[in-house]
Residue frames relative to the residue before (quaternion, step in Angstrom):
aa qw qx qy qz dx dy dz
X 1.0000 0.0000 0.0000 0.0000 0.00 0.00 0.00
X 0.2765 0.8244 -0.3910 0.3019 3.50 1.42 -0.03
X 0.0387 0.6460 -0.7383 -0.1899 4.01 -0.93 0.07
X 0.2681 -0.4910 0.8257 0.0729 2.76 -1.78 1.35
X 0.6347 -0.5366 0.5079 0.2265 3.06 -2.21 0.29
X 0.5987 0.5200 -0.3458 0.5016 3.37 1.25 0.20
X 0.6677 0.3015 -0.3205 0.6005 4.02 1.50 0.58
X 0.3626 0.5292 -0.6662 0.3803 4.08 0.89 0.35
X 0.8145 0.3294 -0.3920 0.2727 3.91 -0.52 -0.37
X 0.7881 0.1382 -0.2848 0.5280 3.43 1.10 0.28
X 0.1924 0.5088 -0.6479 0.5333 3.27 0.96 1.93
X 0.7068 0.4605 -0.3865 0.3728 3.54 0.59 -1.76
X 0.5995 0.6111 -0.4074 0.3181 3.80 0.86 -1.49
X 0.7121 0.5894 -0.0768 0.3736 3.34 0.82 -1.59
X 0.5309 0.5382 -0.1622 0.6342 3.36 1.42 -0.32
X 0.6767 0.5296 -0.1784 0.4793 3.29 0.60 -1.51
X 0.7151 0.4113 -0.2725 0.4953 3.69 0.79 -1.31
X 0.6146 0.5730 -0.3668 0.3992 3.64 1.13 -0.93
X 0.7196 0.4748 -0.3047 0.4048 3.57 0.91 -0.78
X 0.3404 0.8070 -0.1260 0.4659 3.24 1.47 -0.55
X 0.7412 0.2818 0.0351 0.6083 3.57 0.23 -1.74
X 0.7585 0.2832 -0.4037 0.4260 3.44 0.72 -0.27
X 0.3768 0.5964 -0.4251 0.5671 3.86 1.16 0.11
X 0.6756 0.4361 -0.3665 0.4680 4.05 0.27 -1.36
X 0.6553 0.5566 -0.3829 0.3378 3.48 0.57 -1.33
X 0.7869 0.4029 -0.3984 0.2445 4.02 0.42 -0.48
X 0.4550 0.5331 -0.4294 0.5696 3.02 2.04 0.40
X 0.7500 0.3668 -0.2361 0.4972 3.61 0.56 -0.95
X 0.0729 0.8260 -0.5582 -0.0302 3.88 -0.01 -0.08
X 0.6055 0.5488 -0.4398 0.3725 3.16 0.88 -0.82
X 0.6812 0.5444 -0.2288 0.4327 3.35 1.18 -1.20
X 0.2904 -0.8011 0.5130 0.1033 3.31 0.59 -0.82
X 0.6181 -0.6615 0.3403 0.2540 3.38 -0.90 1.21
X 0.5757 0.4116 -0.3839 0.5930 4.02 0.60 -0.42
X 0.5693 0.5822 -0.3590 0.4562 3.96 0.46 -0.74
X 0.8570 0.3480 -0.1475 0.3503 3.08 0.23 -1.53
X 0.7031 0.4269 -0.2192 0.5247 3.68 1.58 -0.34
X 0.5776 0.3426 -0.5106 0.5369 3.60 1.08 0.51
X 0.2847 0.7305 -0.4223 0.4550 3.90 1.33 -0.05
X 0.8366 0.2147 0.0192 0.5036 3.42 -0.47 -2.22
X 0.5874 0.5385 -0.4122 0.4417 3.94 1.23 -0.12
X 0.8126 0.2245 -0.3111 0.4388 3.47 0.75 -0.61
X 0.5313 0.5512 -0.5391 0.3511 3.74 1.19 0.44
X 0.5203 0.5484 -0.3305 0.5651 3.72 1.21 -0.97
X 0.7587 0.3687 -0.3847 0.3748 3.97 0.04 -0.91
X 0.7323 0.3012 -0.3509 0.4998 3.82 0.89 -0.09
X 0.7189 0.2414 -0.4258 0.4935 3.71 0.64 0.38
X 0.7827 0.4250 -0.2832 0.3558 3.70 -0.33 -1.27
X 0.8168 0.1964 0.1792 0.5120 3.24 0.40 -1.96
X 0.6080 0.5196 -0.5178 0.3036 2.95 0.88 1.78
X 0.0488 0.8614 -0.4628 0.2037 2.82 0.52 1.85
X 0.4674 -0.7436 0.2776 0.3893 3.65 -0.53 0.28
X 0.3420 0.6632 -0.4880 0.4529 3.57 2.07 -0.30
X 0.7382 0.5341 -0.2639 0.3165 3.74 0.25 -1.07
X 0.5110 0.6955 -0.3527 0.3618 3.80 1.21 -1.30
X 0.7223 0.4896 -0.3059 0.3808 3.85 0.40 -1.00
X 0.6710 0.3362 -0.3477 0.5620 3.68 1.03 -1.12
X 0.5552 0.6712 -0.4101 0.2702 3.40 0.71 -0.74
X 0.7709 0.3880 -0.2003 0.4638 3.25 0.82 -1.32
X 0.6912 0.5762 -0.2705 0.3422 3.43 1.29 -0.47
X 0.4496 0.4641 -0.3575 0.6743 3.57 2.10 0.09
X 0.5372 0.5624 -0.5538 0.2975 3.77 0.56 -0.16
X 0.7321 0.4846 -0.1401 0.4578 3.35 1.09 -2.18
X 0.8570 0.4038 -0.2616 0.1844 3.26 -0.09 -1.47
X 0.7468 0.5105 -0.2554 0.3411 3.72 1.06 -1.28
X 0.4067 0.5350 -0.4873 0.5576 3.44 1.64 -0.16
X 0.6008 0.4537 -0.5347 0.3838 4.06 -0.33 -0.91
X 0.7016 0.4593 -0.2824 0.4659 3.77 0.40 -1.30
X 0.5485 0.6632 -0.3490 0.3707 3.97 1.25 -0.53
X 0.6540 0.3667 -0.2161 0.6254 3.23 0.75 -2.10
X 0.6655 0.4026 -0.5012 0.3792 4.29 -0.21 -0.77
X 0.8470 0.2780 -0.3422 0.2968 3.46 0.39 -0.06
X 0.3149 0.6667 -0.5072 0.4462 3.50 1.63 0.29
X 0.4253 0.7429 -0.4383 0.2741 3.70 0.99 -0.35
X 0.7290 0.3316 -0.0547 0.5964 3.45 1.08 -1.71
X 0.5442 0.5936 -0.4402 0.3972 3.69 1.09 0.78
X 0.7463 0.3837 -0.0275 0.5432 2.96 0.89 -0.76
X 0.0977 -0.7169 0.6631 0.1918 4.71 -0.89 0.25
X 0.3742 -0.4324 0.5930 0.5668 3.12 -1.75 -0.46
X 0.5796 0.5227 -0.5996 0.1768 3.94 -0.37 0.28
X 0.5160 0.5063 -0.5509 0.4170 3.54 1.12 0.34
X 0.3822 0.5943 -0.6193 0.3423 3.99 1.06 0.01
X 0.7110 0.5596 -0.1977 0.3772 3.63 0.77 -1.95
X 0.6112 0.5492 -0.3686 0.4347 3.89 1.19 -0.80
X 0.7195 0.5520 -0.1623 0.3891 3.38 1.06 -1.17
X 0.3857 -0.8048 0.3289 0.3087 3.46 1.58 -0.42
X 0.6314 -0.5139 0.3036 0.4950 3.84 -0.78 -0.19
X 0.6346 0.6554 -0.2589 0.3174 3.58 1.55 -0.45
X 0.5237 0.4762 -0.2130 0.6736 3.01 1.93 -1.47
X 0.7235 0.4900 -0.4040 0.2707 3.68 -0.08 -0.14
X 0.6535 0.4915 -0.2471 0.5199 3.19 1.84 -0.44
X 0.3824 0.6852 -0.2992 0.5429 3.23 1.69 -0.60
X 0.5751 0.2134 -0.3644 0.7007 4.47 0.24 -0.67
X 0.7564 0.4292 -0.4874 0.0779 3.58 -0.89 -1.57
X 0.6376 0.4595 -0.2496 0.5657 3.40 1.43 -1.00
X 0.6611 0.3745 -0.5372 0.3663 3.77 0.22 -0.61
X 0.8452 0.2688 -0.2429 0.3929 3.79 0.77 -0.75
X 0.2983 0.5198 -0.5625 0.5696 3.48 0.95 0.98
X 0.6720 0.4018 -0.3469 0.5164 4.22 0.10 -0.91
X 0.4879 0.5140 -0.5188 0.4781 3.94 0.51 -1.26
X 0.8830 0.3487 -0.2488 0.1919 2.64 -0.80 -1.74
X 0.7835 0.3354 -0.3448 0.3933 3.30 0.76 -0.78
X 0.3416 0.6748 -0.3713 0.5387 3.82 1.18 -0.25
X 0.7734 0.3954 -0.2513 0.4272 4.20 0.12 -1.36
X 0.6462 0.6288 -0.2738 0.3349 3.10 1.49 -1.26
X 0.6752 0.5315 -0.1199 0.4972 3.17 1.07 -1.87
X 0.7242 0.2411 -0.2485 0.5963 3.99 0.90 -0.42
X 0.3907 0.6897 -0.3380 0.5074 3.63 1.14 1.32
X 0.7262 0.3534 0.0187 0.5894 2.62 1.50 -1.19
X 0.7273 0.2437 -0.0948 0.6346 3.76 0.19 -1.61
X 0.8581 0.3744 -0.2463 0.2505 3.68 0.00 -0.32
X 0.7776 0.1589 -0.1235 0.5957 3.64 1.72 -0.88
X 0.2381 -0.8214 0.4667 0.2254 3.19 1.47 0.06
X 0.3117 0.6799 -0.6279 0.2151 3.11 0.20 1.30
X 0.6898 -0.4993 0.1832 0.4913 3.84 -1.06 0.18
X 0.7373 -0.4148 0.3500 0.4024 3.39 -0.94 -0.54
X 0.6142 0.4854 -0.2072 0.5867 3.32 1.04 -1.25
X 0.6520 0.2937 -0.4185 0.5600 3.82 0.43 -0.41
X 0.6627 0.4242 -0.4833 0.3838 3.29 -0.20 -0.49
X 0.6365 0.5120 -0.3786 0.4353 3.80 0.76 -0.64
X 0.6718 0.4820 -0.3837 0.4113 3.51 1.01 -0.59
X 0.6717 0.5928 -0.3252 0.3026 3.05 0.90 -1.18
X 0.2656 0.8740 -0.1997 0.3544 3.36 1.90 -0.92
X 0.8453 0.2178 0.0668 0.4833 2.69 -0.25 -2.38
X 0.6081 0.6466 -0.2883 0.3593 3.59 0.90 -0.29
X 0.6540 0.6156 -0.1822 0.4002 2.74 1.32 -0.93
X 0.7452 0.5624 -0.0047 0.3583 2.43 0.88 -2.58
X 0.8463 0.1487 -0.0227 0.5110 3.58 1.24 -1.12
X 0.8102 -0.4176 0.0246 0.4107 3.69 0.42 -0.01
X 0.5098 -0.7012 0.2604 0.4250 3.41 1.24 1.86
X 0.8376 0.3485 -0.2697 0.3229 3.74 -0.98 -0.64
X 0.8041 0.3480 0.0723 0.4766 3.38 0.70 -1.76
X 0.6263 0.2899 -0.3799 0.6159 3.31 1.53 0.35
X 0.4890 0.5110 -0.5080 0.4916 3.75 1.01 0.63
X 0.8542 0.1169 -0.3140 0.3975 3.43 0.61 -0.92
X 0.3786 0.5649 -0.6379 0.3614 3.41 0.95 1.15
X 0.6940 0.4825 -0.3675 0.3879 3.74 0.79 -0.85
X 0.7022 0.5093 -0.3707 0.3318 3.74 0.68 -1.02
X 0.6804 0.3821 -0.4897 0.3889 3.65 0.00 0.04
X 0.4357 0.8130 -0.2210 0.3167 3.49 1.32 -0.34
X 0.8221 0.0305 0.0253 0.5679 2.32 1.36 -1.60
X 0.6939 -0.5365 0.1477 0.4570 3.35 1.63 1.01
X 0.4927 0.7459 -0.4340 0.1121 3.42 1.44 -0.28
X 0.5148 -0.5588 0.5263 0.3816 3.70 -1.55 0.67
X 0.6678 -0.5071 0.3853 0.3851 3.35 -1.86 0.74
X 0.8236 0.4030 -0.2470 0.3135 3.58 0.40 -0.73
X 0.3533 0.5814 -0.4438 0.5833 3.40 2.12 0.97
X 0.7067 0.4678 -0.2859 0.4472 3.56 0.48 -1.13
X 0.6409 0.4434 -0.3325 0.5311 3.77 0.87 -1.01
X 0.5795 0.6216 -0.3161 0.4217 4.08 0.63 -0.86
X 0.7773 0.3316 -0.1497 0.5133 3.29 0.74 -1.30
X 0.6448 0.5286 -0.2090 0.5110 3.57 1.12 -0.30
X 0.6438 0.2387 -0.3606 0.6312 3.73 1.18 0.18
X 0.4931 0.4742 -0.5359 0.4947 3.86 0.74 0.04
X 0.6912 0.5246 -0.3225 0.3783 3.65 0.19 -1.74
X 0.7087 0.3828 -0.2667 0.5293 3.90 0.80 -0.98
X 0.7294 0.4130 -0.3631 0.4070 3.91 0.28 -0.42
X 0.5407 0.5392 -0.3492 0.5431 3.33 1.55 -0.31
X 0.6261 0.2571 -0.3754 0.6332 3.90 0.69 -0.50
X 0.4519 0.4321 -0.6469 0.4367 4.16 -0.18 0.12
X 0.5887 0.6278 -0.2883 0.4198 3.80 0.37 -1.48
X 0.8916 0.1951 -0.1128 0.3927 3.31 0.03 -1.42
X 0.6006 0.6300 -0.3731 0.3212 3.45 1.52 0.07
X 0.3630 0.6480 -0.3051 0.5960 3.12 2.15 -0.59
X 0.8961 0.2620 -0.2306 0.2743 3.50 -0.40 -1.24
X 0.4279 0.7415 -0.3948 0.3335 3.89 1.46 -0.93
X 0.7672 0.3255 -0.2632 0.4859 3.56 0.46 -1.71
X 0.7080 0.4791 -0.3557 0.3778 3.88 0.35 -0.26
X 0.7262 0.2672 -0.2792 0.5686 3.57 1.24 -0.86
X 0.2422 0.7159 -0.5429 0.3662 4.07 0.94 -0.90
X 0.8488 0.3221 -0.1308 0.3983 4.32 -0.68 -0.96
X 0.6365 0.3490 -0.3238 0.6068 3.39 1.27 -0.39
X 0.7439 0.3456 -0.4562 0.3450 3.84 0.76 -0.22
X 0.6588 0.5213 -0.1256 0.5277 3.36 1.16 -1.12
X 0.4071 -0.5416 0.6198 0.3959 3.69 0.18 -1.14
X 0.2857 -0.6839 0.5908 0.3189 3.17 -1.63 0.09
X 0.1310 0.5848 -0.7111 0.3675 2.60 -0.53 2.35
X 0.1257 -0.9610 0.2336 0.0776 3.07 -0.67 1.35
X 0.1429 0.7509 -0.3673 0.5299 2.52 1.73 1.20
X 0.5795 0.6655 -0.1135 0.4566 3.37 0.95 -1.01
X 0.7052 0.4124 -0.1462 0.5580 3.29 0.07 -2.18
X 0.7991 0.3497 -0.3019 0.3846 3.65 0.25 -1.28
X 0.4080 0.4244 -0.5470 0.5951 4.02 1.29 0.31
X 0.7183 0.3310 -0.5766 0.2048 3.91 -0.13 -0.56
X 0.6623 0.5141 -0.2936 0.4592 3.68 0.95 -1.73
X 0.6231 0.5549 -0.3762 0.4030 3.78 0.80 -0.68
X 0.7560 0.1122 -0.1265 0.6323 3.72 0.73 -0.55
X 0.7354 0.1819 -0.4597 0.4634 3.54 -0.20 0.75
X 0.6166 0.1944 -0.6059 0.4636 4.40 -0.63 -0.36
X 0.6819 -0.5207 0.4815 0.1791 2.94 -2.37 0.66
X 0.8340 0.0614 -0.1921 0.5136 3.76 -0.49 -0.93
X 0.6231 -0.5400 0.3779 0.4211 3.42 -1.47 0.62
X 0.6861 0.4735 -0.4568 0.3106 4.01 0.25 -0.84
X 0.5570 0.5298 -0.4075 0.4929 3.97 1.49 -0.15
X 0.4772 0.6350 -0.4559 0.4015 3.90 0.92 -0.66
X 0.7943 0.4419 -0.1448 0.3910 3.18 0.57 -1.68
X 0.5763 0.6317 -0.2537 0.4522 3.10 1.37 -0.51
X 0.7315 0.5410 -0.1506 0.3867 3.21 0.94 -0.98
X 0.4472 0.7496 -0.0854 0.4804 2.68 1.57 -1.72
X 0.6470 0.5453 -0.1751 0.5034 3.44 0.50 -1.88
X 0.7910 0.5182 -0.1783 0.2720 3.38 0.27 -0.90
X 0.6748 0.3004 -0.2403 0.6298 3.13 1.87 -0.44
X 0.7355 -0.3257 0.2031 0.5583 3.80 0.52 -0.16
X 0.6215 -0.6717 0.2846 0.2858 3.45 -1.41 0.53
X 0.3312 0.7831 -0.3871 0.3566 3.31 1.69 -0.37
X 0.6893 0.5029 -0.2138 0.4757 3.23 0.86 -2.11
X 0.6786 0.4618 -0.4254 0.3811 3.55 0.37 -1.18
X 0.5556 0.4913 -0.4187 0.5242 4.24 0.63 -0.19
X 0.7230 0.3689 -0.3632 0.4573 3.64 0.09 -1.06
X 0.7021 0.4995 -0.3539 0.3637 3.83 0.69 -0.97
X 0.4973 0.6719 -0.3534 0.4199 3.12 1.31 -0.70
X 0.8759 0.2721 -0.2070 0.3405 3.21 -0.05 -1.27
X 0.4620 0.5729 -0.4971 0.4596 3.58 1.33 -0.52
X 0.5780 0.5441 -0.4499 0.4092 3.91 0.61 -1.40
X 0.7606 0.4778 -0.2629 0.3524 4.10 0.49 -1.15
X 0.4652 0.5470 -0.5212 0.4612 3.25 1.43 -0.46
X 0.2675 0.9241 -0.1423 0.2330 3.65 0.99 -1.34
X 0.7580 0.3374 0.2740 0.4863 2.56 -0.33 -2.43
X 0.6137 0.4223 -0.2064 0.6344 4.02 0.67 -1.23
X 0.7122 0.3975 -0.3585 0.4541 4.04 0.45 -0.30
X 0.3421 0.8597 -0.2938 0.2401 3.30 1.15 -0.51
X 0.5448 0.5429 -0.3255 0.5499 3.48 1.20 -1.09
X 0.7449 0.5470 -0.2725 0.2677 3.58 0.10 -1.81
X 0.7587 0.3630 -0.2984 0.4511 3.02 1.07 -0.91
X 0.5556 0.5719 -0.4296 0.4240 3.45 0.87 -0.21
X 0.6545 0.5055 -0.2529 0.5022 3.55 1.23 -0.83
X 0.4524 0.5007 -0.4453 0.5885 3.88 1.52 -0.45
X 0.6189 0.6440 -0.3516 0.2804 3.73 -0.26 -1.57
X 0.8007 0.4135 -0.0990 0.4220 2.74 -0.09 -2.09
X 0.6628 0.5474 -0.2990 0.4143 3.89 0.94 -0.84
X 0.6753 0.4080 -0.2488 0.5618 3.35 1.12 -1.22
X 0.5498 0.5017 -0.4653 0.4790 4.25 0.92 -0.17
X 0.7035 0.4142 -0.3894 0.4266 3.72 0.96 -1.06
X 0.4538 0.5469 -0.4514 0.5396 4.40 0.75 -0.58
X 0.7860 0.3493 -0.2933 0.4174 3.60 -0.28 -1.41
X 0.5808 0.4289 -0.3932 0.5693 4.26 0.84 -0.53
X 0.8794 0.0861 -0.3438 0.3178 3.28 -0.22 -0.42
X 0.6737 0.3860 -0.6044 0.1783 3.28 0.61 1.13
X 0.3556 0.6526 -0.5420 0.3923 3.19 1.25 1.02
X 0.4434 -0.5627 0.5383 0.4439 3.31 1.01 -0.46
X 0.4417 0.7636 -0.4182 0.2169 3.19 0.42 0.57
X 0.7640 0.2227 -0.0861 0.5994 3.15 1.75 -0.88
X 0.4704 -0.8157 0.3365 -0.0083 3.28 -0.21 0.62
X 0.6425 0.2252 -0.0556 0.7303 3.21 1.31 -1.32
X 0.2092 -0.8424 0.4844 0.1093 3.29 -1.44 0.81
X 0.5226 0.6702 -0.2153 0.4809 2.64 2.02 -0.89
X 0.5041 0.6699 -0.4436 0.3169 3.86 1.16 -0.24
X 0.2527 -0.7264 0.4386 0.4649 3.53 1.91 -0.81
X 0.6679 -0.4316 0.4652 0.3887 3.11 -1.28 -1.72
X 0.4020 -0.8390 0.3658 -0.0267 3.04 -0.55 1.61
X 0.1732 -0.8104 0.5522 -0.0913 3.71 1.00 2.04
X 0.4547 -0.6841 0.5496 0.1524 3.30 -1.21 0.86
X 0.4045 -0.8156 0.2919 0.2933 3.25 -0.74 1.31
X 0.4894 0.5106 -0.5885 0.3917 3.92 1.25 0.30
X 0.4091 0.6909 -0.4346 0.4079 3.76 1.07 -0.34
X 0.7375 0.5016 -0.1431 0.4290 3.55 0.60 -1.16
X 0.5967 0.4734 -0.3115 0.5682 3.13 1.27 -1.22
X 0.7677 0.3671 -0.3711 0.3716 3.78 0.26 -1.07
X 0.6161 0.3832 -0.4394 0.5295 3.79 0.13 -0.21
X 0.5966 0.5834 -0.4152 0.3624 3.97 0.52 0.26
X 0.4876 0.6342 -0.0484 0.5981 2.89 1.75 -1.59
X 0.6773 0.5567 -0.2329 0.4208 3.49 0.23 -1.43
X 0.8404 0.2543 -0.1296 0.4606 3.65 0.70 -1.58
X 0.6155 0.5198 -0.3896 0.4462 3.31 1.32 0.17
X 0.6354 0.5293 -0.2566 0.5003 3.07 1.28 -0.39
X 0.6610 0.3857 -0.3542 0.5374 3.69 1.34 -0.25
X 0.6559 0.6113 -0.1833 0.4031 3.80 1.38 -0.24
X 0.8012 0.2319 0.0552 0.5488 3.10 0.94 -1.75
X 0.5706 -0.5720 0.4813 0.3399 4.12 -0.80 1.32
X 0.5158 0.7171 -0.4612 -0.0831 3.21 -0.71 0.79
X 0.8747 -0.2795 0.0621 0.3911 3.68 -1.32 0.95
X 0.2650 -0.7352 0.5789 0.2324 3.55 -0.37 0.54
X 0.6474 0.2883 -0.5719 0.4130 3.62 0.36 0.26
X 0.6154 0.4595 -0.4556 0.4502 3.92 0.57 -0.11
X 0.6941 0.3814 -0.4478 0.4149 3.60 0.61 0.16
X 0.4175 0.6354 -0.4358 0.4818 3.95 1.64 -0.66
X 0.7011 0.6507 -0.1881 0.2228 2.82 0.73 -1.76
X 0.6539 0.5000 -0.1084 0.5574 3.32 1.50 -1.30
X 0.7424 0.3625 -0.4480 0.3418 3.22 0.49 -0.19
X 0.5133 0.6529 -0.3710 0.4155 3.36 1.46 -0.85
X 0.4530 0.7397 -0.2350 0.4388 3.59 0.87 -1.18
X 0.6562 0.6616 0.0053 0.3628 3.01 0.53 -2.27
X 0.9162 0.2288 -0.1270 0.3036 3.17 0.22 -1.77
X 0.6573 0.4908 -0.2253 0.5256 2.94 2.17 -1.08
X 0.4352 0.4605 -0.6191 0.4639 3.96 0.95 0.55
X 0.4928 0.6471 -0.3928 0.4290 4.04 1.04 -1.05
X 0.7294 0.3741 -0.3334 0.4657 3.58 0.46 -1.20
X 0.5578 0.6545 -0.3109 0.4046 3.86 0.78 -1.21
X 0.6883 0.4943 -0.2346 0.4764 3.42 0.86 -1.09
X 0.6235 0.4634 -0.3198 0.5424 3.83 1.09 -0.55
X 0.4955 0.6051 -0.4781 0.3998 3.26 0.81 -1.14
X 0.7872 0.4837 -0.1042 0.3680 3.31 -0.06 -2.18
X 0.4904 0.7253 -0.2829 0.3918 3.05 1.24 -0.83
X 0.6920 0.4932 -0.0177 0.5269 3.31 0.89 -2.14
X 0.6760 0.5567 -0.1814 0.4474 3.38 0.71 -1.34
X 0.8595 0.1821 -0.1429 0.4556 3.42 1.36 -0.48
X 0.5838 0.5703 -0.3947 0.4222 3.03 1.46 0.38
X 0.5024 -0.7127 0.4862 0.0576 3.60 -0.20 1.69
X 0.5407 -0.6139 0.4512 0.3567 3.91 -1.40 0.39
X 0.6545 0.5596 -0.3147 0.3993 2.86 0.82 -0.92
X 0.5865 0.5339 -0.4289 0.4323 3.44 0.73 -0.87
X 0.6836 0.4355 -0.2759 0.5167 3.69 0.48 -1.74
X 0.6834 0.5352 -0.3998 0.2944 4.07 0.09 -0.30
X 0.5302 0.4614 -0.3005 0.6447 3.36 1.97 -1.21
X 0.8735 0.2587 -0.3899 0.1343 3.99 0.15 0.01
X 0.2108 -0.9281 0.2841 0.1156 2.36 2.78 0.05
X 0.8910 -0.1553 0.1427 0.4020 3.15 -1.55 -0.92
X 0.5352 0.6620 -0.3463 0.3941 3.80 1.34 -0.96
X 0.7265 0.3491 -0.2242 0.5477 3.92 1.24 -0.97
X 0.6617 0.4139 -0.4115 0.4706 3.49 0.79 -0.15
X 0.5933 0.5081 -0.4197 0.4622 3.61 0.93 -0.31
X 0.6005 0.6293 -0.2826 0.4043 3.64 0.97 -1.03
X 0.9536 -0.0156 -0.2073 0.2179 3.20 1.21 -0.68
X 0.1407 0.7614 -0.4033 0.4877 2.42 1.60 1.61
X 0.6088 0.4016 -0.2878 0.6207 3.54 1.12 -0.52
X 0.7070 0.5156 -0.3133 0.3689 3.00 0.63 -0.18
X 0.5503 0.6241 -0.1504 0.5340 3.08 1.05 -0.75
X 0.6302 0.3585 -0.1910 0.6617 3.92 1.12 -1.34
X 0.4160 0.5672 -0.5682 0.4270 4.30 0.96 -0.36
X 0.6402 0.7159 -0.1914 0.2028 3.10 0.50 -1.91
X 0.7090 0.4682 -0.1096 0.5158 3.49 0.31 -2.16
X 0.7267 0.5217 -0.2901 0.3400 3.34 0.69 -1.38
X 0.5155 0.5582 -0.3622 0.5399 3.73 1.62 -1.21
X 0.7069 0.5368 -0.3272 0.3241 2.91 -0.13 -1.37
X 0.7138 0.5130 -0.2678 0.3944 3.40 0.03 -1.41
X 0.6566 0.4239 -0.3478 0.5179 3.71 0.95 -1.38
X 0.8121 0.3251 -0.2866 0.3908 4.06 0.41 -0.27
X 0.3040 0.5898 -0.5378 0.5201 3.22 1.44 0.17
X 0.5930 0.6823 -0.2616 0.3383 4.29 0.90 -1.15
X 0.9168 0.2026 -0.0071 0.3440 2.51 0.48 -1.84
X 0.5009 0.4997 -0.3916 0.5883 3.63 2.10 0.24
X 0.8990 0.1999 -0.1990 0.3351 2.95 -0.26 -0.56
């Protein structure tokens, strides 16, 4: 986690674009700021500002300021939004992201034949809060940088997709109940700063209900990282890959920090500007991470996954609406 003097000028770039995308975003909203900086991150990273002086800071704003993102989403979020949401809304996530996951997994495998590990990202990305539950799951489970970045411009162009279409179709599936809408955008678009976005778009009520379903989300976040990472250690060591069992499972330490955060923050009074504070914090390390995201994600890379990852999560995405909608039915 160290800066050397060979990554200040493409920390500074990377920073620079992050501030940037959030300025575009009050003209663009629909798009939203994390949109709009893996966008201008991966046009600038294959023409202007792809130089090779730049690649080290670059990649080092990709990894590191998210970890500090998800550890503080910790104090963003309680377990009393389980209790706000009731026994209905709580079954409403467990099943929409129990089906995700297994649904992304199975058409991972038999349907895009992509690897395991991507498919696991895509998974968790999907299933729980696109960006920041990829790069909580991938070190978990050993993924390579150019899985985690793959599954992280699909996972985000797929919520662009569904942030456009939610507030226009959302009332013709559900009704305009807004309870409802905010169970659809709340448990199906991917990173939280698109929920709100979306949300926004149909009325503010929704943006509260979407909110908190998204946190129920977000608060699950451990489990699945703790599912992942188990099913990556079974599948290594029967490749022979791992060897030692007794090492267990290996939980990232912003992971730790946030479920620390999480119960102090659902337990112990604390300061509304240190929780404001956190989320802001939060959202712009979220944007930084696209930036870097963009900034490193090369043509070549996006040509070798081309149309097979955008299709992957686009069906996916329509997997989603379609769950969702049928238990939006049958809870509530």
């Amino acid at each position: 986690m160290k800066i050397k003097a060979n990554m200040v000028s493409g920390i500074i770039i990377t920073l620079i674009l992050s501030f940037v995308a959030k300025i575009l975003a009050n003209w663009l909203p629909f798009l939203g700021a994390e949109a709009i900086a893996m966008l201008l991150g991966i046009l600038l990273g294959n023409t202007v500002l792809n130089r090779d002086s730049f690649a080290p800071g670059m990649k080092w704003a990709e990894k590191y300021p998210i970890e500090i993102g998800i550890a503080l989403m910790g104090l963003t979020v309680t377990l009393r939004t389980i209790e706000n949401l009731g026994i209905n809304g709580l079954a409403f996530i467990l099943i929409q992201m129990t089906l995700t996951i297994v649904i992304v997994l199975w058409m991972g495998g038999r349907l895009f034949k992509v690897s395991d590990k991507s498919a696991m990202l895509m998974g968790a990305g999907n299933a729980v809060c696109g960006s920041s539950a990829i790069a909580s799951v991938a070190p978990a489970i050993g993924a390579n940088d150019d899985q985690r970045r793959t599954a992280v411009a699909t996972v985000s162009l797929t919520g662009v997709v569904l942030l456009l279409l939610l507030p226009v179709v959302g009332p013709h599936l559900v009704g305009n109940h807004n309870l409802l809408l905010g169970a659809l955008v709340g448990g199906v678009v991917q990173s939280v700063g698109q929920v709100v976005g979306t949300a926004a778009l149909i009325n503010p009520t929704v943006v509260t209900y979407a909110t908190l379903f998204k946190m129920l989300r977000v608060i699950l976040l451990t489990v699945v990282v703790l599912v992942f990472a188990k099913m990556a250690q079974k599948r290594d060591q029967g490749n022979g890959e791992a060897k030692v069992a007794s090492k267990g499972v290996k939980i990232p330490w912003f992971i730790i920090a946030f479920v620390i955060l999480l119960l102090a923050n659902s337990f112990l009074p604390m300061p509304h500007l240190l929780t404001l504070g956190a989320k802001e914090v939060s959202g712009f390390f979220g944007v930084v991470n696209l930036a870097g995201i963009g900034l490193n994600l090369k043509l070549d890379i996006i040509k070798k996954s081309g149309s097979k990852f955008l299709s992957y999560g686009l069906v996916t995405g329509f997997v989603q609406v379609v769950l969702a909608v049928i238990l939006i039915h049958v809870l509530f």
